[in-house]
C-alpha positions in Angstrom: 0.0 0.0 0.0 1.3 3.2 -0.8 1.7 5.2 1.5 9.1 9.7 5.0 19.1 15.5 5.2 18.9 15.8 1.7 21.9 16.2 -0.9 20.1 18.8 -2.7 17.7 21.0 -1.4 15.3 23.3 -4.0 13.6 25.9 -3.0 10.1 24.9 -1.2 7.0 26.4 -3.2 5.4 29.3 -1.0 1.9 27.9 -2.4 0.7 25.9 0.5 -1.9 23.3 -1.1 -5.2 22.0 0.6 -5.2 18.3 0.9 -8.1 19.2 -1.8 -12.0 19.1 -2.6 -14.4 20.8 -0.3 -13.9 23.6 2.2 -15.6 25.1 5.0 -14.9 23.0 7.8 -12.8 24.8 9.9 -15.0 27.8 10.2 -17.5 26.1 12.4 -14.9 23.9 13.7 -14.6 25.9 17.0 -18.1 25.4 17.4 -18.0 21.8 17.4 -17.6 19.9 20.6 -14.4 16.9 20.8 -16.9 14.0 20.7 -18.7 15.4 17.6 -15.4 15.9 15.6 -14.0 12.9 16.4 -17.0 10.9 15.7 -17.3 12.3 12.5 -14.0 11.8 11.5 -14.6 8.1 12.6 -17.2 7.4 10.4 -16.2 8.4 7.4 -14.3 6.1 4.9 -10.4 5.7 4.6 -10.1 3.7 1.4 -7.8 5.1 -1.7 -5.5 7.7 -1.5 -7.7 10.7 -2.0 -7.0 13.1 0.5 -10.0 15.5 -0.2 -11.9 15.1 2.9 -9.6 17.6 4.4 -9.7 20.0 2.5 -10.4 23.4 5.1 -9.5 21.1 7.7 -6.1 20.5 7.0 -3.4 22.0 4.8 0.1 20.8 3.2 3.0 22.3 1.2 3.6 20.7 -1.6 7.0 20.0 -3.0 8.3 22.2 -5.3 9.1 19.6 -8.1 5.5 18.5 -9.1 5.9 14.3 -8.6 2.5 14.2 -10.9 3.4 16.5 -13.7 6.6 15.1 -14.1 5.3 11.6 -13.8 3.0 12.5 -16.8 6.3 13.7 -19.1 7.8 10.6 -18.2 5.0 8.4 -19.2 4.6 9.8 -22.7 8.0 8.7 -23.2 7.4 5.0 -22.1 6.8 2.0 -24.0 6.0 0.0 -20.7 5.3 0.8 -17.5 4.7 -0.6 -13.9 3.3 2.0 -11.3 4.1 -0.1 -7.8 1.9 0.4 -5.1 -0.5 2.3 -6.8 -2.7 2.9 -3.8 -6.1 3.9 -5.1 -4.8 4.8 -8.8 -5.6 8.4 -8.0 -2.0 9.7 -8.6 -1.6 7.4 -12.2 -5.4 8.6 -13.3 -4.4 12.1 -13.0 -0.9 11.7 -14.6 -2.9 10.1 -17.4 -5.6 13.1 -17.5 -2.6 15.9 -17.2 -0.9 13.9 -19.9 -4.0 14.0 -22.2 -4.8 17.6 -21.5 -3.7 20.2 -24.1 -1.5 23.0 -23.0 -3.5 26.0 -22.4 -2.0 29.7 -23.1 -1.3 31.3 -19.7 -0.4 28.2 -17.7 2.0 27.8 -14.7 5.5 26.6 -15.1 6.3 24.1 -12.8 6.8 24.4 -9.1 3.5 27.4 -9.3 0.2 25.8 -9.1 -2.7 28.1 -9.2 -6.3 28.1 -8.1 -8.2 25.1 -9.6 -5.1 23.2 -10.6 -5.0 19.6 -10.0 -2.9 18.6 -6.8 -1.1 16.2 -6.2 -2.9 12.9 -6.3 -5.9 14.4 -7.3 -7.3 13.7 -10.6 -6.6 16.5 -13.3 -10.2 17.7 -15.0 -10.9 18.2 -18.8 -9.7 15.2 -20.8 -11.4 12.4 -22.0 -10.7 8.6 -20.8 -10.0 7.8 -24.9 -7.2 10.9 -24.9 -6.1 9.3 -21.5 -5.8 6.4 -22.5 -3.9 7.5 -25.2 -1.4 9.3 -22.6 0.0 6.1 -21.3 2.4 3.5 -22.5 1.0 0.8 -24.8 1.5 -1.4 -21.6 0.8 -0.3 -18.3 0.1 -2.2 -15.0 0.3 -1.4 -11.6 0.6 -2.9 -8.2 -1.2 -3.1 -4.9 -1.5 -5.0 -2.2 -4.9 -3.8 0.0 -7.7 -5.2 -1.2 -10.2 -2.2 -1.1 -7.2 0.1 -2.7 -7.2 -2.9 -5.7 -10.5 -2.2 -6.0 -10.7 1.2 -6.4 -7.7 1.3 -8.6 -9.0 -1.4 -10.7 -12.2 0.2 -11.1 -10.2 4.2 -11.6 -7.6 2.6 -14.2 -9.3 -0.4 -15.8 -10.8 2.0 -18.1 -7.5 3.8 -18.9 -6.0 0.6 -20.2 -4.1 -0.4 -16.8 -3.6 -3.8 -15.6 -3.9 -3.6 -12.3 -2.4 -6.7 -10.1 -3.0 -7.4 -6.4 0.1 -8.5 -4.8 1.7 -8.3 -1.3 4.2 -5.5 -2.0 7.1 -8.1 -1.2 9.7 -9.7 -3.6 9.1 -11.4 -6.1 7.5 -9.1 -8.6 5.0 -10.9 -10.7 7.0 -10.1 -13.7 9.6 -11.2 -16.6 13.1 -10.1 -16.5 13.5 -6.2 -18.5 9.8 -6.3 -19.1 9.3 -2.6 -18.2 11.7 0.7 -19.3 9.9 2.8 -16.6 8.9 1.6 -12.9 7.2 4.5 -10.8 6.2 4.8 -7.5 4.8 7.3 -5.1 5.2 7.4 -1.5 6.5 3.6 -1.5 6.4 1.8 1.9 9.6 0.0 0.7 11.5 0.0 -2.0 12.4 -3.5 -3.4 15.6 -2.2 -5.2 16.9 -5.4 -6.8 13.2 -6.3 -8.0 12.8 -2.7 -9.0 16.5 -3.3 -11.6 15.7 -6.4 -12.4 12.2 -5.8 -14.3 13.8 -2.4 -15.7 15.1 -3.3 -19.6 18.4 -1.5 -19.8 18.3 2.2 -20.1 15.3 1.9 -18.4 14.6 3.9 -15.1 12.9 4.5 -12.2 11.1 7.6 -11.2 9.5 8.2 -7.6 8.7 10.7 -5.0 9.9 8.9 -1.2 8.9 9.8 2.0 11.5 10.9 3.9 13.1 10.9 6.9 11.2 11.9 10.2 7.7 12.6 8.0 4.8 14.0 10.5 7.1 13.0 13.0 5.9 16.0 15.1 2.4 14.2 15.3 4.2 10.9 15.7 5.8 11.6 18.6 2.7 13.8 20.8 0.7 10.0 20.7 4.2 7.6 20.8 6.7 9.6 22.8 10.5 9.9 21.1 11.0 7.6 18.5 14.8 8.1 17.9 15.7 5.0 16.2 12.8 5.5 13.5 13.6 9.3 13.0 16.8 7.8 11.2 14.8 6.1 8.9 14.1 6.4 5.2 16.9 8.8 4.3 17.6 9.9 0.9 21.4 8.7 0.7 20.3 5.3 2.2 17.7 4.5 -0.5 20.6 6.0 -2.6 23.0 3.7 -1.7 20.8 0.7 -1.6 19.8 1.7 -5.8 23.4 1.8 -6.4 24.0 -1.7 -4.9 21.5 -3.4 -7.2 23.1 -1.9 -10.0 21.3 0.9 -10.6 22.7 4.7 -11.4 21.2 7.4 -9.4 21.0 10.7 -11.9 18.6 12.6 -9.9 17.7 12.8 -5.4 15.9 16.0 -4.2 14.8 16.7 -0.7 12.4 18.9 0.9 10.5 19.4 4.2 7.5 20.7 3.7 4.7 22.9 6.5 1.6 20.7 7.6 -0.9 21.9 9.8 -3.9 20.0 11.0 -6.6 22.4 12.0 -9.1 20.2 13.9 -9.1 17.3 15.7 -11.3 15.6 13.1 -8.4 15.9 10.2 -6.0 14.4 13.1 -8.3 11.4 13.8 -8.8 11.2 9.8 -5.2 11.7 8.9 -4.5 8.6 11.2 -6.9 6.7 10.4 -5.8 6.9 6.5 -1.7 7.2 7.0 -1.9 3.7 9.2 1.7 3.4 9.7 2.1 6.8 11.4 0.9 5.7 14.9 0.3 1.9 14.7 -2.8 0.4 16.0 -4.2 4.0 16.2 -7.7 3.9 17.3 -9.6 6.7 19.1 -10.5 4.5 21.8 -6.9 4.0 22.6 -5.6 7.2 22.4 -8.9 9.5 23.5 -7.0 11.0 26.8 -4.3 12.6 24.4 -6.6 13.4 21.6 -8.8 15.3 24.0 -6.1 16.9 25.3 -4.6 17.9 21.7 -8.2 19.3 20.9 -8.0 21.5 23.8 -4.3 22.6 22.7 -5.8 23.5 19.3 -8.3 25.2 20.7 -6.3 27.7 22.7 -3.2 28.4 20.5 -4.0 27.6 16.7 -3.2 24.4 14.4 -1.0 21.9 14.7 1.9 22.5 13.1 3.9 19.1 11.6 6.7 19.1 9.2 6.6 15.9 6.0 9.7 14.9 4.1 9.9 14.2 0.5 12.2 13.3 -2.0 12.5 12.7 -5.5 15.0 10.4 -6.9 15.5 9.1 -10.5 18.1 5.7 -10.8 18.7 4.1 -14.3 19.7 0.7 -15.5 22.9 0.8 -17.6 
């Protein structure tokens, strides 16, 4: 399922993106009690990787490279394709549809979204599922390993032309030898480098946005305590280091940390509830006495402020 210092930093965006869709929430927010924010943010569903829910709730900066956009130029390119751990297909769909979509006079370079314009992992508006189609490589699959994600992405990228495959995220992959020249990924729980080379054809390459080190570790650590040993995790030179080993050459790694701020107790129970590896086990039964409390913190001084971690890196087989 898909799901965190650097050797080159860029220059962070100063457009802070919603997580996307509706808005509003945080207006009445105040006015909502604890047990009615939580209780809605309980309820509602968790499957895919559409983030829209907190939109007014919760807010993100995005990196300054544009993972989908750049995802999209890469896949006009391709012959073949494997997108592992698609999640729900959301981020593939709208690489296809931002693929598909004719340039318009008057749009943004890269790195300076503007009001209206897709988001990352949010479906891209305005082309049709033939064009998009047409956007991706002659053969395209993707992977995923939790059954109501497979679902969703089968039934978002089916129609697209993408084989989508369930499988456990573990080695092997369920493919031939050089059967792909591009292998993409976003947000990756791990990276199976030697798989990852050995279904590349040479010259292929891989193309992903990580998590980095220490993502959210802000919220992390207010339910877990310190968590030292796992702040070390997921650097950029590791996953470096570990492409190189299987043989691969690294020609691109960017880092960034990026503002998050959770305005409501709701996006926090949400954002848990969805990101499952955060705080393991996560329930609100479990951890009600520190929620509560956390409510009561936003309350008096503002939103909580977290910090993610993202990098891009780009490794191709000789």
């Amino acid at each position: 399922m898909v799901r965190g210092t650097a050797l080159r930093h860029e220059g962070m965006t100063r457009t802070v993106k919603q997580f996307a869709g509706r808005a509003g929430h945080r207006d009445d927010a105040g006015m909502r009690t604890f047990e009615e924010l939580i209780a809605e943010a309980e309820a509602v569903s968790v499957d895919g990787w559409d983030f829209s829910w907190l939109a007014g709730r919760a807010t993100e900066e995005r990196p300054s490279w544009g993972y989908q956009r750049l995802l999209a130029e890469r896949l006009g390119r391709a012959s073949a394709a494997l997108d592992i751990q698609t999640g729900g297909g959301e981020v593939l769909a709208g690489a296809a549809r931002l693929a598909a979509a004719k340039p318009v006079a008057g749009q943004p370079t890269e790195g300076q979204p503007t009001e209206g314009q897709p988001t990352e992992g949010q479906p891209a508006p305005g082309a049709s599922a033939p064009a998009q189609r047409g956007a991706l490589p002659a053969t395209m699959a993707a992977t995923e390993s939790w059954p109501p994600n497979v679902a969703r992405a089968t039934g978002l990228l089916h129609p697209l032309g993408v084989v989508v495959v369930a499988d456990p995220d573990e080695p092997p992959l369920p493919f031939g030898d050089g059967a792909f020249d591009l292998v993409t990924s976003r947000h990756p729980v791990k990276a199976w480098w030697s798989e990852i080379a050995r279904v590349l054809r040479p010259g292929g390459a891989y193309y992903a946005q990580h998590v980095g080190p220490a993502s959210g570790f802000e919220l992390v650590e207010y339910f877990l305590g310190p968590q030292p040993e796992a702040r070390r995790a997921r650097r950029p030179e590791d996953e470096s280091a570990a492409a190189r080993d299987a043989g691969l050459e690294v020609v691109d790694l960017r880092s960034e940390r990026l503002r998050m701020e959770f305005l409501d107790i709701g996006a926090v129970v949400y954002f848990l509830r969805k990101v499952i590896w955060m705080v393991p086990g996560f329930t609100v039964a479990a951890y009600r006495d520190r929620l509560r409390e956390l409510d009561a913190l936003i309350r008096a001084e503002g939103p909580f402020v977290a910090h993610s971690a993202r990098f891009l890196i780009e490794a191709r087989k000789p």
